[in-house]
C-alpha positions in Angstrom: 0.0 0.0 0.0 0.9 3.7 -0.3 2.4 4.9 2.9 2.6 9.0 3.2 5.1 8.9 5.8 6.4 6.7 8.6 4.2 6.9 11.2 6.0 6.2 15.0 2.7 3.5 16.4 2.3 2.8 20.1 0.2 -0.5 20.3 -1.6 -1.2 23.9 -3.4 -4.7 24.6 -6.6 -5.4 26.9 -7.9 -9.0 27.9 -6.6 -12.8 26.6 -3.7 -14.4 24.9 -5.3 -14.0 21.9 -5.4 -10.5 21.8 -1.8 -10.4 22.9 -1.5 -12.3 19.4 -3.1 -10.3 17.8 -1.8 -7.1 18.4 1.7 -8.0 18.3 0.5 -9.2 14.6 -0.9 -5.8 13.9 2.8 -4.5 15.4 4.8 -6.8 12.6 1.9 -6.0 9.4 2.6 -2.2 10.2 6.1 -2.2 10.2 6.0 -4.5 7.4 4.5 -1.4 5.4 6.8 0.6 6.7 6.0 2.4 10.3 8.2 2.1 13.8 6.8 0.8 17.1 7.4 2.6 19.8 6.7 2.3 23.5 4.8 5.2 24.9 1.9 7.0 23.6 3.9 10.2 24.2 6.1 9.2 21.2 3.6 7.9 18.5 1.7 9.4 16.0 -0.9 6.2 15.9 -2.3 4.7 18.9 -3.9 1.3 18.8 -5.9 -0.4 21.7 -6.7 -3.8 21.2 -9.8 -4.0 23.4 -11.8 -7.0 25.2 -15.4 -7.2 25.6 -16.0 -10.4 27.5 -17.3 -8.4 30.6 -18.4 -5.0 30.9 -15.7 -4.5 33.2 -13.0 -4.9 30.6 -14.9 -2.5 28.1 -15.3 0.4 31.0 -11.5 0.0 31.4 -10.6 0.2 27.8 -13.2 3.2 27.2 -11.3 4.8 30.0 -7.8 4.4 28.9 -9.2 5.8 25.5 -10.4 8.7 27.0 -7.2 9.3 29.0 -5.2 8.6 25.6 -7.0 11.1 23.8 -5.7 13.9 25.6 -2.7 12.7 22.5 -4.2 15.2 20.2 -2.0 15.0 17.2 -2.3 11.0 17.5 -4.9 8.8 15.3 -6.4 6.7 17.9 -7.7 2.9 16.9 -9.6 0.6 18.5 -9.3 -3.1 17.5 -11.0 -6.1 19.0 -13.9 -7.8 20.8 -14.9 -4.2 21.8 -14.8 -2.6 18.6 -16.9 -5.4 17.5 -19.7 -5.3 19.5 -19.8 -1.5 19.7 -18.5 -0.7 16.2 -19.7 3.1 15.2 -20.8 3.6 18.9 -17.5 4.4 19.8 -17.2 7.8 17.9 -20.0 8.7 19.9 -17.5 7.6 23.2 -14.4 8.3 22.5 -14.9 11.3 20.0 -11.0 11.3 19.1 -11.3 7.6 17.8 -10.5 7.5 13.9 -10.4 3.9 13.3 -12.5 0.7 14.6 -11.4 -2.7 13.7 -13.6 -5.7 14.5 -11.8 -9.1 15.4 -11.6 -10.1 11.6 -10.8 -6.7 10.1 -6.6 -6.0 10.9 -5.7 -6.3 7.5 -7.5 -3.6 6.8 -6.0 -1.1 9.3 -2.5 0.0 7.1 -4.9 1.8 4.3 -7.6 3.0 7.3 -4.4 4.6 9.3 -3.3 6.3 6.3 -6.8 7.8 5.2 -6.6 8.8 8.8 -3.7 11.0 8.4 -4.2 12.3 5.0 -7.9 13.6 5.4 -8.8 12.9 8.9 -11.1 10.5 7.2 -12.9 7.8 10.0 -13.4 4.0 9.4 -15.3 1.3 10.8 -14.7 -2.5 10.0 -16.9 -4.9 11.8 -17.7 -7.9 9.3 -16.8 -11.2 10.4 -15.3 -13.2 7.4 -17.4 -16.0 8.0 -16.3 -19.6 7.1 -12.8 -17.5 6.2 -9.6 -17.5 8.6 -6.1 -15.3 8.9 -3.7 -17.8 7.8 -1.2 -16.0 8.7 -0.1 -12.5 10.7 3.5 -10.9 10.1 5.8 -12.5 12.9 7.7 -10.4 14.9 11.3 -11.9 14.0 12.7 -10.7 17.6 10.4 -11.5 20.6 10.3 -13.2 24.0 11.6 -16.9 24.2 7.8 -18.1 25.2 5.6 -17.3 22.5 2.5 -17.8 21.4 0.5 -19.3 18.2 -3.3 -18.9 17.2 -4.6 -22.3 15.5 -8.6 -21.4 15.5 -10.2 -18.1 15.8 -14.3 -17.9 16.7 -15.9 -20.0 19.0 -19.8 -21.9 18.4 -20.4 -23.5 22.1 -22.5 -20.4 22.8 -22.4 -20.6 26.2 -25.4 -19.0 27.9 -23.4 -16.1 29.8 -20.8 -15.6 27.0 -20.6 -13.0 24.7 -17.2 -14.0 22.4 -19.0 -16.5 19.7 -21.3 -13.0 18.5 -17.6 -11.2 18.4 -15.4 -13.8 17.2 -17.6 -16.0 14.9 -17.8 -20.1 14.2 -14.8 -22.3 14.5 -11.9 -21.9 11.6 -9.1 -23.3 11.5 -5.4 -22.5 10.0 -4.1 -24.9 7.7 -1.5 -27.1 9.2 1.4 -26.0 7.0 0.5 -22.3 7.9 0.8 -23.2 11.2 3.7 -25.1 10.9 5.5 -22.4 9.3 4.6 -19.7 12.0 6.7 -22.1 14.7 9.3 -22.9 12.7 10.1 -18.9 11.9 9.9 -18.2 16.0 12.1 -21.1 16.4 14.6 -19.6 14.0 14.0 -16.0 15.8 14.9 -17.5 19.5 12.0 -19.3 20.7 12.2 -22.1 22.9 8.5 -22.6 24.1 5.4 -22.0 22.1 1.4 -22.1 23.2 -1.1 -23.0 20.9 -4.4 -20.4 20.6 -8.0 -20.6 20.4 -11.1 -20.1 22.2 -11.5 -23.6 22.0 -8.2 -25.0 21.2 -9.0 -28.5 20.8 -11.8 -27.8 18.8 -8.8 -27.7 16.0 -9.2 -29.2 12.6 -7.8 -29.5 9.1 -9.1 -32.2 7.1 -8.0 -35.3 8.9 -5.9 -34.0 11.3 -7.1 -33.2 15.0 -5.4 -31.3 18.1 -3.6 -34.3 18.8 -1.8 -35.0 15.9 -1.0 -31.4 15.0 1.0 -31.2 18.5 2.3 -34.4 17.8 3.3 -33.3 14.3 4.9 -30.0 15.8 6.6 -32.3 18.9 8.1 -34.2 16.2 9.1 -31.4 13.4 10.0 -28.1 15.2 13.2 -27.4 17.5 10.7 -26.2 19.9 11.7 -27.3 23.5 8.4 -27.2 25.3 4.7 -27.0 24.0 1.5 -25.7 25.5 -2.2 -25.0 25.0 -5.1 -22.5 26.0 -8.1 -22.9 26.3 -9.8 -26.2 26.1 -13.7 -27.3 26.6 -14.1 -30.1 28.8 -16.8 -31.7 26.5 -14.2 -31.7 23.8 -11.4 -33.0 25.3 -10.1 -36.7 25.1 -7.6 -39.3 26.4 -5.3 -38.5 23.7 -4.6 -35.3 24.6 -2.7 -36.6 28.0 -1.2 -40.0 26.6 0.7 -37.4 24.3 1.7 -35.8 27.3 3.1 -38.4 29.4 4.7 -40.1 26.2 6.5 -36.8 25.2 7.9 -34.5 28.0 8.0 -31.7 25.7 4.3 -31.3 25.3 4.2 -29.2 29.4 1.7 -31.6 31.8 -0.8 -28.4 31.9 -4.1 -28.0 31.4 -6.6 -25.2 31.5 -10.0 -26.7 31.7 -12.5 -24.3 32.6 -15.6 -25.6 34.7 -17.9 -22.6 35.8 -20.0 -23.9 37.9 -20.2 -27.3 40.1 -24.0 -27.6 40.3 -25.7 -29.5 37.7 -28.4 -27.2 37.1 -26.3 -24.2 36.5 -23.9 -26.2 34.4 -27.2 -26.9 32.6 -28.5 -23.3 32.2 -25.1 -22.2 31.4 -25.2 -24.2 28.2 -21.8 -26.2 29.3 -23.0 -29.1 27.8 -21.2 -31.7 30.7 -22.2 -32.5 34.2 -20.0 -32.4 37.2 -19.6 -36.0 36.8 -18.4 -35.7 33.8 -15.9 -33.2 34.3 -14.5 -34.9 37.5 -14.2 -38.5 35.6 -11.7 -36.4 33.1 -10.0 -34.8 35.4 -9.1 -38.1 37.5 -8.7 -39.8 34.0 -6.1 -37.2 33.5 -4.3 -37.8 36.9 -4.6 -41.3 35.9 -2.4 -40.6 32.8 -0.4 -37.9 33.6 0.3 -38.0 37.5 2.0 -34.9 37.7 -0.3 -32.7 35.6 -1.7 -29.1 36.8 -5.2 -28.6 36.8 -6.3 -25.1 36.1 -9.6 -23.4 36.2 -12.6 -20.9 35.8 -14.9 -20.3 38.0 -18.3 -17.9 38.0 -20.3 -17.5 41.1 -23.8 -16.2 41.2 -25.1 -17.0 38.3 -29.0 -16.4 37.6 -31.2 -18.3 40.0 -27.8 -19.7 42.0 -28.7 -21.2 45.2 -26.9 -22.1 48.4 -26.8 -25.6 47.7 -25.8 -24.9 44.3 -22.8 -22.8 45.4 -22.1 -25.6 47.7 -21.3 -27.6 45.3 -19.0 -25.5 43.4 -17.3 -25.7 47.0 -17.3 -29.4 46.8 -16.1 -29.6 43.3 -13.3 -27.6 43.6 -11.8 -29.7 47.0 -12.5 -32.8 44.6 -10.8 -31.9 41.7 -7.8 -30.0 43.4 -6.8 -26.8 41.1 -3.7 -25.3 40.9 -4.7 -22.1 40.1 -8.5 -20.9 39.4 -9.5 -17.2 37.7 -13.1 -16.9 39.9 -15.5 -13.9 38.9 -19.0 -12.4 39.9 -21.3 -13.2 37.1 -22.7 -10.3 35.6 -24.8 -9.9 32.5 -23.6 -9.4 28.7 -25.7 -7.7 26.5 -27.0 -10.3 23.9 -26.5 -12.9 25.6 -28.7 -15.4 26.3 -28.3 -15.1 30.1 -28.8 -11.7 29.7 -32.8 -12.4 28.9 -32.7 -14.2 32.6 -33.3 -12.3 36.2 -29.7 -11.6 37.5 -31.3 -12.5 40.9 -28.4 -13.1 43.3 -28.0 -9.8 45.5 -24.7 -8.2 44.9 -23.9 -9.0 48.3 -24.0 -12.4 48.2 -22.2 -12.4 44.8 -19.0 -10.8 46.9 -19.4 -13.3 49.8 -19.7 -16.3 47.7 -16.3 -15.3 45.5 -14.5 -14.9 48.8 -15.4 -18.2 50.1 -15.0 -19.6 47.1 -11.6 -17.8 46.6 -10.5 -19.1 50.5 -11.3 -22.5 49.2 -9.1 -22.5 46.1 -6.3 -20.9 48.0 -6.6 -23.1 50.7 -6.1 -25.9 48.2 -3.3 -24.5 46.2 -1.0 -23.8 49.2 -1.2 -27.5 50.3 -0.8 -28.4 46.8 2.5 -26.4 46.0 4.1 -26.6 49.8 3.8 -30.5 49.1 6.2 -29.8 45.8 9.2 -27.9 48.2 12.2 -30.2 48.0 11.2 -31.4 44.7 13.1 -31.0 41.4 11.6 -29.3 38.3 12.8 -28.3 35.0 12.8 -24.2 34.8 12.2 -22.4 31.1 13.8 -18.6 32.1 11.7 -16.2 30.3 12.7 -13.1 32.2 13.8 -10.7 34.6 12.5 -10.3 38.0 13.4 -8.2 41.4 12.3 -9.3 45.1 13.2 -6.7 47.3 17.2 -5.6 46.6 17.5 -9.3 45.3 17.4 -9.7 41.5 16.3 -13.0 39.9 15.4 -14.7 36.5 12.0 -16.2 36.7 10.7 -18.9 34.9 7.7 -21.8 34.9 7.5 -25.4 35.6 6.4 -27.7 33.0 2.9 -27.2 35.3 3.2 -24.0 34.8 4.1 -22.9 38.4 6.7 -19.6 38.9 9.9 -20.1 39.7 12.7 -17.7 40.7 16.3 -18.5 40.4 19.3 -16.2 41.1 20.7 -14.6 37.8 23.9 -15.7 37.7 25.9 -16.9 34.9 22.2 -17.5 33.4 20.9 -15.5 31.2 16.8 -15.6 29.6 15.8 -18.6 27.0 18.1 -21.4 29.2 16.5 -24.7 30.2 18.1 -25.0 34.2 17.4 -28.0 36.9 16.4 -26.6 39.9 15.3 -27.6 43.6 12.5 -25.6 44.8 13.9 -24.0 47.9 11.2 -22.1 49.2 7.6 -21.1 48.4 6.5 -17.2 49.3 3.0 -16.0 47.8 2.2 -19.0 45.7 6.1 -18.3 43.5 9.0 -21.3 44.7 12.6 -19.7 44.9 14.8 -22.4 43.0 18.2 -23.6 43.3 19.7 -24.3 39.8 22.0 -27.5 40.3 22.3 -28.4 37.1 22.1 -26.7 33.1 19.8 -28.6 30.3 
């Protein structure tokens, strides 16, 4: 495309994985036509805001940080994203120094939209979804952290009563294996050691024959890559396959984030989950089964329309049963076209806060006894950056469960693979000692 002039772009991210994706794509695809990323609004002549929508919380923070970023006169402002999506013109109305909306499906259209922008002031708005269509590729940032990730679907078609992202995002595509292939090979080359694999519902993956499994078995078996991971998976969806990989191949990290939402039948039921408790329980012990040393991670929403006592009580129960290592827990609240939106959000606020603290005591409880019983232990540490405690500074890293780890920095330096003994455990982060270089 025609570029007037190199623009200086500060790029800013709300919300998942996937829009941390995303928005370093948009970062490569600009400088790729020819602009410079810089890292403060103060410096750029373009400001883009990748935005989430998937509670009204999120969008009344991104709306904020729009307003404060408008006091950047000079600057054309753009929102991308879940956001833009669901509000699309709405926004001028806002944020009045917005020039450019994006929906989730509409970055490649934001190098001619920017430079309209500058020439004539001219504003845009992109909010089709493609449809059956899918990115097969975003320009890769050829310098970049040593963990990075890689989008394999984009959209989502469980329609979960309470969620909003299958209006924003659209059904299930998938990338073509070879695109995918390509993308990890070229961070390989550029200094990657670990790579997660993206999509609302990751295992949900297909391209012709070839399922989730095989295409991390295929990667496993035909990238440098030294460790492999995966967010976010549907417990309806996944299968024993998914852990016999991981216990057969020590590279594919003995993780998983299986979100659950509620532990009361009903809810799970009115929620649209499309399992029961017993269901989800019977995978996660056929996971322990299979992978003994496997991290169970988690989502949780409390008061949910018509949510009793008992039913909350069982959410209780569930979580003691199935023993998380970590769980994100929220207050339900309603999303505008949603179909839990049409129901009476009839739990008091009140009890909403009360239940997420129990419920939060609960999975704290839990995960100290889990991770004080792993002190002494020996674990394999990734170092993917810098970190200070107090005067002390560290490299930190993850286990292959995903658990933080800090080691002393030296003669160690970001992207090594150290043995450590986990010394010490202080606010749910072990302090390792490395004995040995891998």
């Amino acid at each position: 495309m025609r570029i007037v002039r190199t623009l200086t772009v500060y790029c800013e991210s709300f919300g998942c994985q996937m829009n941390a994706y995303d928005t370093d794509g948009i970062g490569a695809l600009l400088e790729g036509c020819g602009h410079r990323i810089v890292g403060s609004p103060d410096a750029a002549d373009c400001i883009i805001v990748n935005t989430c929508s998937v509670r009204e919380h999120a969008e009344q923070r991104a709306i904020g940080r729009l307003l404060d970023l408008s006091r950047h006169r000079e600057a054309v402002i753009v929102v991308c994203g879940c956001m833009a999506q669901r509000m699309g013109a709405r926004l001028f109305d806002l944020v009045p120094a917005v020039k450019v909306v994006a929906g989730t499906d509409s970055y490649f259209l934001l190098p001619e939209a920017i430079s309209n922008a500058v020439d004539n002031g001219e504003r845009s708005v992109f909010i089709e979804l493609g449809g059956s269509s899918v990115i097969e590729t975003m320009p890769e940032k050829h310098e970049g952290p040593v963990s990075r990730y890689v989008a394999i679907t984009r959209g989502c078609e469980n329609y979960c009563s309470y969620c909003i992202v299958p209006y924003l995002r659209g059904k299930v595509r998938s990338r073509s294996v070879r695109s995918i292939m390509e993308e990890v090979d070229g961070l390989a080359e550029s200094g990657a050691r670990e790579v997660t694999l993206l999509g609302q519902n990751v295992i949900a993956f297909r391209d012709g024959s070839i399922g989730f499994g095989e295409l991390a078995r295929k990667v496993l078996d035909e990238t440098p890559i030294r460790r492999l991971r995966f967010l976010t998976s549907h417990p309806r969806d996944v299968g024993a396959d998914v852990f016999e990989l991981m216990a057969a191949e020590k590279r594919f990290c003995s993780h998983i984030h299986l979100p659950v939402q509620a532990g009361s039948n009903r809810i799970l039921e009115a929620m649209n989950r499309g399992y029961s408790r017993e269901t989800y329980l019977a995978k996660v012990r056929m996971a322990r089964s299979i992978v003994p040393d496997i991290a169970i991670t988690t989502d949780i929403i409390v008061g949910f329309p018509s949510e009793t006592d008992a039913d909350f009580r069982e959410t209780i129960d569930l979580v003691r049963e199935a023993g998380f290592d970590a769980a994100f827990t929220f207050q339900y609240s309603p999303r505008s076209g949603t179909a839990a939106s049409l129901l009476a959000d009839d739990v008091p606020a009140e009890t909403k806060k009360e239940r997420l603290h129990a419920l939060n005591s609960v999975v704290m409880e839990k995960r100290a006894n889990m991770l004080g019983a792993q002190v002494g232990a020996t674990a394999e540490i990734l170092l993917d950056g810098a970190a200070q405690k107090g005067e002390y500074r560290f490299l930190k890293g993850r286990t292959p469960q995903f658990r933080n780890v800090l080691v002393p920095r030296e003669n160690l330096r970001e992207g090594d693979m150290v043995l450590v003994v986990l010394r010490r455990l202080a606010n749910f982060t072990f302090e390792g000692e490395v004995v040995a270089e891998r």
